[in-house]
N, C-alpha and C positions, 0 to 999 in steps of 0.2 A: 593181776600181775602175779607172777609166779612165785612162790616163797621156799626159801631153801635152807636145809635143817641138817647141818653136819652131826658125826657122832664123836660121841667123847674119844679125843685124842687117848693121854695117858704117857706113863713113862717107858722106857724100855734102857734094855743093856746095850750098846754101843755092839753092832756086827748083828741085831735083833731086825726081826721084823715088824713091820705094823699096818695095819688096813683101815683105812680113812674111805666112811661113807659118805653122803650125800641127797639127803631124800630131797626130793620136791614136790610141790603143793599137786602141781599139772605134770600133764606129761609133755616133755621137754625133746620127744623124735620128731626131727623135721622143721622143729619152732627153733628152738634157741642152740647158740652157741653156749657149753660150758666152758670152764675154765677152772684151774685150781691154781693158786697161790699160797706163800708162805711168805711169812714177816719175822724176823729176829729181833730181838729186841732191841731197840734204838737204830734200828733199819730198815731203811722202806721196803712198800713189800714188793716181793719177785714171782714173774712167773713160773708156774712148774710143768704146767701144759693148757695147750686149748685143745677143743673135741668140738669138729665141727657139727652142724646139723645132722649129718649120716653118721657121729658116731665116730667119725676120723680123729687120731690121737694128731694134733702138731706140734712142733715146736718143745719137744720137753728140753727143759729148760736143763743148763750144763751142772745144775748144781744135783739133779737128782738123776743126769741122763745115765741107763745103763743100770740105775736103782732102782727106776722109780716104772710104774707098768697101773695105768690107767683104764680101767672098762667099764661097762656101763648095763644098768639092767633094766631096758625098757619097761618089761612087764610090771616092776615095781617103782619107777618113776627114780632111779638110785644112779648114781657115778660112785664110782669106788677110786681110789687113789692106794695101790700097796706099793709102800717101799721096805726096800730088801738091804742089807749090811747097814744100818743108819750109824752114821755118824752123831759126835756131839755137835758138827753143827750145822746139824740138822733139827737142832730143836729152835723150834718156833711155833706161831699160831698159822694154822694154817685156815685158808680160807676157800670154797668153793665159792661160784660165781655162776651166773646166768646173763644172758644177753640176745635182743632178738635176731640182731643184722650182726655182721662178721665184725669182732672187738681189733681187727687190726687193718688197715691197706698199706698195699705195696706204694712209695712214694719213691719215686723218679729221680727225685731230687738230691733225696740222700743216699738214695741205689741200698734200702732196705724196710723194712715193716714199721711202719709207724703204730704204737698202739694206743685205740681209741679207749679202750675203757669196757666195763661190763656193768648194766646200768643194776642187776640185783647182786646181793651178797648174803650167805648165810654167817651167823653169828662169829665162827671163828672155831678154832678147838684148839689147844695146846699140846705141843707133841714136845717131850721132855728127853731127850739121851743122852745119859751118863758114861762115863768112862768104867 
C-alpha cells in the first residue's frame, strides 16, 4: 500500500506564500486518486481539492479557490499544494491523501457529490499565519 510523506508546513506572514509537498512511497499515475485536505483546530477536516488518476485538479474547495493551485510531479512520485495571499485562517494541518477508486459519487438523490473517503493519509503538517 502506498505511503505518503508531506513536508514541513511552517509559519508565514498573512498575504505570504507557501508550497506544501507530497512524496509517495509508489507511483500514484494512473493508480490513485489524490487529495489534499486541511483541519483547523477543533474543526473537522475539509476538502481543498481532488486530482484525479490523469492528474486532473477538482473540486478546490471555496476556502482556498482562487489561492490555492495544485500540481504534481510524476517523475518524482510528488503533489505539490501552493497557496498564494494566506490568510490567518488559513492555518491548519493540512493533510495529503491517497485512494485507489474515485473518493466521491455523484448521488441522485441529493442531486450532489457524496464523499466516500480516501483509504491512505500522510501524517499531517502544520501551516501557521499570523497577522
Amino acid at each position: 500500500q502506498v505511503q505518503l510523506v508531506e513536508s514541513w508546513g511552517g509559519a508565514v506572514q498573512a498575504g505570504g506564500a507557501l508550497t506544501l509537498d507530497c512524496g509517495a512511497s509508489e507511483s500514484t499515475d494512473g493508480r490513485y486518486w489524490r487529495g489534499w485536505f486541511r483541519q483547523a483546530s477543533g474543526k473537522e477536516r475539509e476538502l481543498d481539492a481532488h486530482i484525479d488518476t490523469d492528474g486532473r485538479v477538482l473540486d478546490y474547495a471555496v476556502a482556498g479557490e482562487g489561492r490555492s493551485i495544485v500540481s504534481r510531479d510524476e517523475g518524482k512520485n510528488t503533489l505539490y499544494l501552493k497557496m498564494n495571499k494566506l490568510q490567518p485562517g488559513d492555518t491548519a494541518v493540512y493533510y495529503c491523501a491517497a485512494n485507489r477508486g474515485p473518493p466521491r459519487r455523484w448521488s441522485e438523490t441529493l442531486g450532489q457529490w457524496e464523499e466516500l473517503g480516501y483509504a491512505f493519509w500522510g501524517q499531517g503538517t502544520q501551516v501557521t499565519v499570523s497577522s
